[in-house]
Structures are given as C-alpha cells and as structure tokens.
TORTOR-88173 format. One line per 2 residues: for each residue y negated, z, x negated of N, C-alpha, C. Coordinates in steps of 0.02 Angstrom, whole numbers, plus 32768, in hexadecimal, padded with zeros to 4 digits. Layout:
Y:Z:X:Y:Z:X:Y:Z:X  ... .
***
This chain:
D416:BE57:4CC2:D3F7:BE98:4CB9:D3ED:BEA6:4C6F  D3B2:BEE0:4C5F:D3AC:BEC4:4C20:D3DB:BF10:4C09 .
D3DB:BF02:4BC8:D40E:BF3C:4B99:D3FC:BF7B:4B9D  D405:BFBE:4BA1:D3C5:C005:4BA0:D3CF:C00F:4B54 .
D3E9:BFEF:4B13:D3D8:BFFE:4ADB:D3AA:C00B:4ACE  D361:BFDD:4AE8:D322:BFF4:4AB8:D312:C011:4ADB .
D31E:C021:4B12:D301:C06F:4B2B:D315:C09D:4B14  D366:C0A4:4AFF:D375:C0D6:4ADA:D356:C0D6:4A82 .
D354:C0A7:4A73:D337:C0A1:4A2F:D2E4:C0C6:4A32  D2BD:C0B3:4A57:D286:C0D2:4A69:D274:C108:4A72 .
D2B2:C127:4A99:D29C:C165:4AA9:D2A2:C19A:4A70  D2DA:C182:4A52:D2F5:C192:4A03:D2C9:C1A9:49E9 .
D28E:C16F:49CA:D26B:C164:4994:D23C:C1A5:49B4  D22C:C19F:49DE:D1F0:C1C7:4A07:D1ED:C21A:4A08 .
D230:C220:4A25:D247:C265:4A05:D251:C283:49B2  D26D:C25E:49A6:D276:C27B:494E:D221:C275:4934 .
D1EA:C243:495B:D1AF:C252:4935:D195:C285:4953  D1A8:C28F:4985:D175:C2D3:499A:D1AB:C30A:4975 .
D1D2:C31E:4966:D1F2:C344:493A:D1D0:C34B:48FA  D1BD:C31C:48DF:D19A:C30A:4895:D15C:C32D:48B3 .
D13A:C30C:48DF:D0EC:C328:48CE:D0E9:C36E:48DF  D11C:C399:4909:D11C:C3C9:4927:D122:C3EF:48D4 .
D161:C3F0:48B4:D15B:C3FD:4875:D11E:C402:4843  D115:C3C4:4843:D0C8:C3BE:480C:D090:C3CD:483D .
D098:C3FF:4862:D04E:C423:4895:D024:C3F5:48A3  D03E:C3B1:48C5:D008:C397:48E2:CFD5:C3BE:4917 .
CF9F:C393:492E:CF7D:C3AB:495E:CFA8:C3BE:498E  CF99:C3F4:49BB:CFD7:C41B:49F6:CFC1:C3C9:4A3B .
CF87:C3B8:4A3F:CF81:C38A:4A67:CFAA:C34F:4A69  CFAF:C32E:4A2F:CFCB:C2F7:4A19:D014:C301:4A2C .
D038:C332:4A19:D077:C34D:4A10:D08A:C358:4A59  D053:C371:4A89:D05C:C38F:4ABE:D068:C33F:4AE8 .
D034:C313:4AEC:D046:C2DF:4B0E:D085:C2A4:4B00  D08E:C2BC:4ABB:D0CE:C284:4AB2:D103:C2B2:4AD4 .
D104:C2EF:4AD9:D145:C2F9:4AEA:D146:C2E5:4B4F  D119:C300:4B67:D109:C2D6:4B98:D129:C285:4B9C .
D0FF:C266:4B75:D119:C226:4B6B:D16D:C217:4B6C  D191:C246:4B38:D1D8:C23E:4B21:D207:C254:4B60 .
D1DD:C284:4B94:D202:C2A3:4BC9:D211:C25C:4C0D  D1E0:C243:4C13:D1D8:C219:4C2B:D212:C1CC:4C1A .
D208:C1C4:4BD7:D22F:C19A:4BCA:D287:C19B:4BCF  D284:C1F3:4BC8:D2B0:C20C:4BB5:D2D9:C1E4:4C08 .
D2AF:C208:4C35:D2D2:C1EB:4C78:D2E0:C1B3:4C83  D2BA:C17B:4C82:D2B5:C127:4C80:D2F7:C11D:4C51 .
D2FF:C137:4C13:D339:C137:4BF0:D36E:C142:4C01  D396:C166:4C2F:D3CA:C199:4C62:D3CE:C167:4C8F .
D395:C14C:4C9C:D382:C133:4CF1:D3B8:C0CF:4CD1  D3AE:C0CD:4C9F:D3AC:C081:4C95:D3FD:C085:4C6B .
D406:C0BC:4C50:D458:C0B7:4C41:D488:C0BD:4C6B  D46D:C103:4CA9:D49E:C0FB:4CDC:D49D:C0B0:4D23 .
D456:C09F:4D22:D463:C040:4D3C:D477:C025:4D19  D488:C025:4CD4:D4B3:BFC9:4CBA:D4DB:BFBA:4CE9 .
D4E0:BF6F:4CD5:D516:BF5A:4D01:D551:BF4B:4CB4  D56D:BF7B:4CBE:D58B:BF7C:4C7E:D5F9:BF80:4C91 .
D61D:BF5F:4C8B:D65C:BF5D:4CA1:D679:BF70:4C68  D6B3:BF8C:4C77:D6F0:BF57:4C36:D738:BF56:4C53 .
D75F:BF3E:4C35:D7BC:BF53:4C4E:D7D8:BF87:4C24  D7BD:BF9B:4BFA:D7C3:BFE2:4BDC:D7DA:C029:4C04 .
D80B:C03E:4BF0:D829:C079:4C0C:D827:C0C0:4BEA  D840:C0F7:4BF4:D850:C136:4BCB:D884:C123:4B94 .
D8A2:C0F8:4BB0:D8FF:C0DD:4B84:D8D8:C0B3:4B45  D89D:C09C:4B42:D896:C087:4AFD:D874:C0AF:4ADB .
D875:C0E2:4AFA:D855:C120:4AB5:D807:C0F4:4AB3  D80B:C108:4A74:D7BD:C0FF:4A2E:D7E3:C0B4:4A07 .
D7CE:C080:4A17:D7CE:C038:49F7:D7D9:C031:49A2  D7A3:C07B:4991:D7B8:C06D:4935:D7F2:C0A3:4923 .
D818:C0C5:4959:D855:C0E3:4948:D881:C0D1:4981  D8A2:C0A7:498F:D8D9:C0AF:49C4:D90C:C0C4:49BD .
D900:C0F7:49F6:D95E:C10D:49F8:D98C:C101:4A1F  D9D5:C102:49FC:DA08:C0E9:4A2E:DA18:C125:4A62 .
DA2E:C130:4AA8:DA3B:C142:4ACC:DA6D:C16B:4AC0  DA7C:C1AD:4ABE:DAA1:C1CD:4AAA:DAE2:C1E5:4AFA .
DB10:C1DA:4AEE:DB32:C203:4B1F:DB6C:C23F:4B0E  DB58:C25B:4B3B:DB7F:C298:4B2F:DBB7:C2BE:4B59 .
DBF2:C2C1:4B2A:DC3B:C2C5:4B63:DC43:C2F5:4B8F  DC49:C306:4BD4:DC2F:C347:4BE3:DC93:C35D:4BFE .
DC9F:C37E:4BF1:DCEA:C395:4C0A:DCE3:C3CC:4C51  DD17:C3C2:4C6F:DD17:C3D5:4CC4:DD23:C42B:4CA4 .
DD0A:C445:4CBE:DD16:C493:4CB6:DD19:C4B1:4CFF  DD54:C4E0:4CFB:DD6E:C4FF:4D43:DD2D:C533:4D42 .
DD21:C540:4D82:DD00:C561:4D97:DD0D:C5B3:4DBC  DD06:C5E0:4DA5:DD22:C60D:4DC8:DD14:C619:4E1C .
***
C-alpha cells in the first residue's frame, strides 16, 4: 500500500497557496475553485491516512520516543473508612 505522505504533503502545499492568493486578492474565481479543489483532497487525504495499513508494538507505556519516561509508582496506604 502506498504511504498517504504525499497526499498529505499535497494537500499542504495547496492550502497554504490558496491562503497566499486569497491574501494578495487573487481573482475570487481562481481562489474559489482551488479551494474546491483543497476540499476534495482534503477528503482523499483523511480517506488514505485512516486506510494505511500502518502497525506498530508501541504502547501508552513508551510515552514520546524523544523523551522517555520511567514509570512512576506511587505508595498508596490503607486508610480506615468510616
């Protein structure tokens, strides 16, 4: 299956330019059909990240890879209950 990076890369580029031309007052036409365009992609984009066939053995317990943290435990003492 293939990667949805360059779809996400695509859709990227596509949006931030219609941002630009929307800014520098392009034609309302031009502006009007890319965003069309970007909505569209936008879906195919959603549509192709949530199919990867994408795994790992990765859990909650390894946190974030460029900070790991150790597992903290905490002593809990029996308290009477009224």
């Amino acid at each position: 299956m293939k990667s949805p990076f360059p779809y996400i890369a695509i859709t990227t580029l596509l949006l931030i330019t219609i941002t630009i031309m929307s800014a520098m007052d392009f034609p309302f036409n031009w502006v009007f059909y890319l965003t069309v365009l970007g909505q569209i992609f936008l879906v195919i984009m959603v549509y192709k990240v949530l199919t990867d066939d994408y795994s790992t053995d990765k859990t909650f317990d390894h946190f974030y890879e460029d900070r790991p943290i150790e597992p903290i435990e905490v002593p809990v003492e029996k308290e009477k209950f009224r």
